[in-house]
Residue frames as qw, qx, qy, qz and C-alpha x, y, z in Angstrom:
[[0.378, 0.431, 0.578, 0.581, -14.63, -93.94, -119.97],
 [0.102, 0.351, 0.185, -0.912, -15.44, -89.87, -120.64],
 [0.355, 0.651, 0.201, -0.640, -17.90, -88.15, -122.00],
 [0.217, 0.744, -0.386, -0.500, -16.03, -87.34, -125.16],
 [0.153, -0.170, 0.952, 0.206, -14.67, -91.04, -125.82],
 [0.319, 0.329, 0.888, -0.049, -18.33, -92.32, -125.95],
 [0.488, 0.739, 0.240, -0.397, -19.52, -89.46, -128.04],
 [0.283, 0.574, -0.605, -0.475, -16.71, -89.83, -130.89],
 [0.191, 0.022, 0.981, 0.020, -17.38, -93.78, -130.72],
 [0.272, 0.446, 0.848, 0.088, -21.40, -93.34, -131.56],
 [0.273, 0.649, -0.135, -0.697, -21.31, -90.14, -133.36],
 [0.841, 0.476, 0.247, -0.075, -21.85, -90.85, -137.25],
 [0.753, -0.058, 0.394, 0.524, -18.69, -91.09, -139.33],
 [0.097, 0.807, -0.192, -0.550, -17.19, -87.70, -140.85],
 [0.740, 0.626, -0.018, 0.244, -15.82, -87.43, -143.97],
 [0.780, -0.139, -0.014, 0.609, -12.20, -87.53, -144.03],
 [0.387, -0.050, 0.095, 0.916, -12.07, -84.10, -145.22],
 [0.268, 0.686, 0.498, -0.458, -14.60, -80.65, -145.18],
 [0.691, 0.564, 0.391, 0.229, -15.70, -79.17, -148.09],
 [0.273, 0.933, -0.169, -0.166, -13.95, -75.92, -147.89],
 [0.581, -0.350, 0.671, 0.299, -10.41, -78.48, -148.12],
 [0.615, 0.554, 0.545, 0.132, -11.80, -78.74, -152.03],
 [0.351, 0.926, 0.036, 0.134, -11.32, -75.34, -153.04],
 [0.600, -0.613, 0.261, 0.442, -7.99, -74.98, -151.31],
 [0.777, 0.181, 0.516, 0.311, -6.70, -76.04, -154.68],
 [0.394, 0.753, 0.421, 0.317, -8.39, -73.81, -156.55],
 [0.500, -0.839, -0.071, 0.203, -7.27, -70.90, -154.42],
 [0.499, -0.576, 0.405, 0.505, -3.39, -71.43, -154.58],
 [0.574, 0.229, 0.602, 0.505, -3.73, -71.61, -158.38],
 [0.187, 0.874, 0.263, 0.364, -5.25, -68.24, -158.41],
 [0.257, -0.916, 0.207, 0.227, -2.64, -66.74, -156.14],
 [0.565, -0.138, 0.561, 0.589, 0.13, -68.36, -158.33],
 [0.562, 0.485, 0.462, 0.485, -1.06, -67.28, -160.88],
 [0.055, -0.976, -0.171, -0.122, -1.90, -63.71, -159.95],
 [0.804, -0.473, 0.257, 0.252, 1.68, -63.48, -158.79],
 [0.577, 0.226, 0.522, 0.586, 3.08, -65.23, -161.78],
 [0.359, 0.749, 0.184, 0.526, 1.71, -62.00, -163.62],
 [0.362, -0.884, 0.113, 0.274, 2.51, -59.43, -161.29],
 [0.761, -0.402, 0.371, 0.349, 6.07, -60.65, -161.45],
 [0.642, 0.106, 0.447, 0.614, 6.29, -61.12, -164.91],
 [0.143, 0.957, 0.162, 0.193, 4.97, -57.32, -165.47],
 [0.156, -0.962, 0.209, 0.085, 7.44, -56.00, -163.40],
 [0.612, -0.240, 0.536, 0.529, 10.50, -58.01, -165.28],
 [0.514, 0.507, 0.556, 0.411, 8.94, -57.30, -168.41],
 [0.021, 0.987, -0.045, 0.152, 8.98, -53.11, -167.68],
 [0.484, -0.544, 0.398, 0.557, 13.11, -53.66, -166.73],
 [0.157, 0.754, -0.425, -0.476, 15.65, -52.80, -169.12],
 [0.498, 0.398, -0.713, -0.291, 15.80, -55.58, -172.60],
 [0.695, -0.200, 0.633, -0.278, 13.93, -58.47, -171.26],
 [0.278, -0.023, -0.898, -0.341, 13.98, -61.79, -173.26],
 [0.710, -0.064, -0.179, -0.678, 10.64, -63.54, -172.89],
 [0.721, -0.127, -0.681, 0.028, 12.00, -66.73, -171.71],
 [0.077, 0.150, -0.560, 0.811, 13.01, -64.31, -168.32],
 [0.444, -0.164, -0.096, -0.876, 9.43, -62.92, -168.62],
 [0.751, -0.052, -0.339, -0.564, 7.82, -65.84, -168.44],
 [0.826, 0.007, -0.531, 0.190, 10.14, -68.54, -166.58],
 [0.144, 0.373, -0.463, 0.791, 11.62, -66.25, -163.85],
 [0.694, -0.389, -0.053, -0.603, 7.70, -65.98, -162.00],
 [0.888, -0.245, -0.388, 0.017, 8.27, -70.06, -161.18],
 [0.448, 0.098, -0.588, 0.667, 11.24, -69.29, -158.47],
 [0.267, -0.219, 0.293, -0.892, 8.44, -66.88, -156.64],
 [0.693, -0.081, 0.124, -0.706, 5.39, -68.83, -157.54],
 [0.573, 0.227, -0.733, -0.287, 6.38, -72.35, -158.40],
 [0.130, 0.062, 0.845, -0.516, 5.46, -73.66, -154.29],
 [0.403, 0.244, 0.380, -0.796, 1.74, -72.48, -155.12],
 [0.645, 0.266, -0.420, -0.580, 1.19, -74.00, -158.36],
 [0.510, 0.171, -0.833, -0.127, 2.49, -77.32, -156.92],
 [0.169, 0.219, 0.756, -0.593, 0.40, -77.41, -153.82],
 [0.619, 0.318, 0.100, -0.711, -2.78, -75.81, -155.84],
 [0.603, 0.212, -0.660, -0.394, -2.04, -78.80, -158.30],
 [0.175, 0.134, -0.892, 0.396, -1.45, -81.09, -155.58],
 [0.223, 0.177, 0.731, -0.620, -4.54, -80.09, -153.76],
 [0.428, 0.276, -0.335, -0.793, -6.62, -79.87, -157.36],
 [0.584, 0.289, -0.689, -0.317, -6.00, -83.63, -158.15],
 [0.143, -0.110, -0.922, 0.342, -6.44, -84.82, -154.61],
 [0.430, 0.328, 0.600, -0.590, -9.98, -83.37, -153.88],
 [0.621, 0.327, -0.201, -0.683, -10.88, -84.92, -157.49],
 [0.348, -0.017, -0.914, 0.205, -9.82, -88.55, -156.00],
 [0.250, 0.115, 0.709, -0.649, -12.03, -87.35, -152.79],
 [0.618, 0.305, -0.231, -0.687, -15.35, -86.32, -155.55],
 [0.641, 0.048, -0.657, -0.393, -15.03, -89.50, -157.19],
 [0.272, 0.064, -0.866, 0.415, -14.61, -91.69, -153.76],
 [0.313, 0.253, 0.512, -0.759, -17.88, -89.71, -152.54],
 [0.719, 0.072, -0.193, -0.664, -19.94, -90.71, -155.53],
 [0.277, 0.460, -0.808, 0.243, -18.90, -93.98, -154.62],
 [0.180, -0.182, -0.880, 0.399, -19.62, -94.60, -151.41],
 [0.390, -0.100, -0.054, -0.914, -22.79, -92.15, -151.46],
 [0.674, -0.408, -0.232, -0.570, -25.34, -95.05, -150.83],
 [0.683, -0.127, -0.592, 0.409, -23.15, -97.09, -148.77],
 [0.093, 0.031, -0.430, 0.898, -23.18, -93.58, -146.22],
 [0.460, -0.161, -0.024, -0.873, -26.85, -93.37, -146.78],
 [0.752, -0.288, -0.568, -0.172, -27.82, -96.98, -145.90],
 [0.539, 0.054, -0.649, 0.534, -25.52, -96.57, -143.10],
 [0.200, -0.248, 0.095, -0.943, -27.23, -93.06, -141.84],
 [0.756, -0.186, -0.447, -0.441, -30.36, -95.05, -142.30],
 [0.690, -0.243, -0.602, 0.321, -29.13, -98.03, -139.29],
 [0.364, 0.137, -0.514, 0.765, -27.23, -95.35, -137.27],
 [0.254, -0.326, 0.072, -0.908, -30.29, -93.03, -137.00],
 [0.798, -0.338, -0.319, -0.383, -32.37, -96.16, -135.38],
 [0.710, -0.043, -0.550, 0.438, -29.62, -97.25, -132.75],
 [0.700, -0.639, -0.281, -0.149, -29.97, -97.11, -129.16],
 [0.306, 0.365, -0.639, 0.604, -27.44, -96.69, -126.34],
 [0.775, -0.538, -0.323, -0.077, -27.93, -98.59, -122.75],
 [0.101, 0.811, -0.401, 0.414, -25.95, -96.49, -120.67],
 [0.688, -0.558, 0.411, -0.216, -26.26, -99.42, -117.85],
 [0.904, 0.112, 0.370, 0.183, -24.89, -102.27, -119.89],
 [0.102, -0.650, 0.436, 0.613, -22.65, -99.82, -122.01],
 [0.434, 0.296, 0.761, 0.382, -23.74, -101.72, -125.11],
 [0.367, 0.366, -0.084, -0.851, -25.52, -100.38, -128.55],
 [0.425, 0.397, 0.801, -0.139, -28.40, -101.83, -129.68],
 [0.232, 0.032, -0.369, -0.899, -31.12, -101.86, -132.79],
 [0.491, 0.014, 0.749, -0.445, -34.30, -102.77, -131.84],
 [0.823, 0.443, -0.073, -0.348, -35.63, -105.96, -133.47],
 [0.663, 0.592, -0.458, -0.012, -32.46, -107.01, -134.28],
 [0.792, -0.581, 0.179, -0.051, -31.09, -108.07, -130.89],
 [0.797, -0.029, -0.247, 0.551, -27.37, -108.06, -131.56],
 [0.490, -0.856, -0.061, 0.153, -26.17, -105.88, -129.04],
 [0.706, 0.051, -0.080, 0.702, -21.88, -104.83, -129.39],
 [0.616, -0.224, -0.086, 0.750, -19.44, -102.16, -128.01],
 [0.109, 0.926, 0.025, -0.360, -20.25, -98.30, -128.51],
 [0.394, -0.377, 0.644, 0.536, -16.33, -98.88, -130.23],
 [0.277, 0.119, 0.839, 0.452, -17.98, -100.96, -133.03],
 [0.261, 0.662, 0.399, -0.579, -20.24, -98.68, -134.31],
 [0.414, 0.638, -0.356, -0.544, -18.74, -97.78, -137.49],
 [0.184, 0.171, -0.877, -0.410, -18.41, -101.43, -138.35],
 [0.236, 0.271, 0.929, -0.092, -21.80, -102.22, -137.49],
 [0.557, 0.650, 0.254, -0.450, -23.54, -99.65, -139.61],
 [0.498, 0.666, -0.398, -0.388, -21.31, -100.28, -142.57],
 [0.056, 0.259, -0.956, -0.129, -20.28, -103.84, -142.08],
 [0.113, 0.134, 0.973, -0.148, -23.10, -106.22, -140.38],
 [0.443, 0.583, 0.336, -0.593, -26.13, -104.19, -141.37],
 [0.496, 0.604, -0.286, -0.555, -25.30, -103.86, -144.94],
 [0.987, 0.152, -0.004, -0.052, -24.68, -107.76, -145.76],
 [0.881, -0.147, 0.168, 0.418, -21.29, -108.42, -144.56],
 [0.578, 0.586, 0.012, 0.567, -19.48, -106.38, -148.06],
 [0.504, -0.604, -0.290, 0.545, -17.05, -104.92, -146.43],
 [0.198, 0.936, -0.057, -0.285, -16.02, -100.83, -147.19]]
């Protein structure tokens, strides 16, 4: 077993995603948009635009960014709600992880007091399964 294996096994459980992954969203909706005008200035200074050019033409340049900035808008407001969520379920869990032991001779983790012993592996299901009454995530 390395080094590396037994520190991602009883390290504490990341989120699935960091926070600057949130704004991403926000981001590609302000370069689309900034774009979008650009664009539609410099159709709108040609010779007899219509207004449906002016205004619809932009989406063939910018229409990738708006659907990724939407895309990534509406998924980190699934992540938001999913973190208020679980918010004390990660904090009871913090709470076990920060009190747990490692016996490098017996390769086991431990909590004292509690004397079940299991697998560096099973770490994330023993601070968020057997510590917190069974309910699973």
């Amino acid at each position: 077993m390395s080094r590396t294996q037994l520190a991602v096994w009883l390290s504490f459980p990341a989120r699935h995603y960091t926070p600057w992954a949130r704004n991403q969203g926000y981001v590609l909706l302000l370069v689309a948009a900034l774009v979008h005008l650009v664009v539609s200035l410099v159709i709108a200074m040609g010779q007899d635009p219509r207004w449906g050019e002016v205004l619809l033409a932009p989406f063939c340049l910018t229409g990738l960014f708006w659907g990724l900035g939407l895309l990534n808008v509406l998924g980190s407001y699934g992540a938001r709600k999913r973190d208020t969520q679980e918010a004390p379920a990660r904090e009871k869990a913090l709470a076990v992880w920060e009190r747990l032991y490692y016996c490098p001779r017996d390769n086991v983790a431990f909590e004292p007091g509690v004397g079940v012993p299991f697998h560096p592996s099973e770490t994330r299901e023993y601070i968020f399964g057997f510590r917190n009454g069974g309910a699973s995530r």
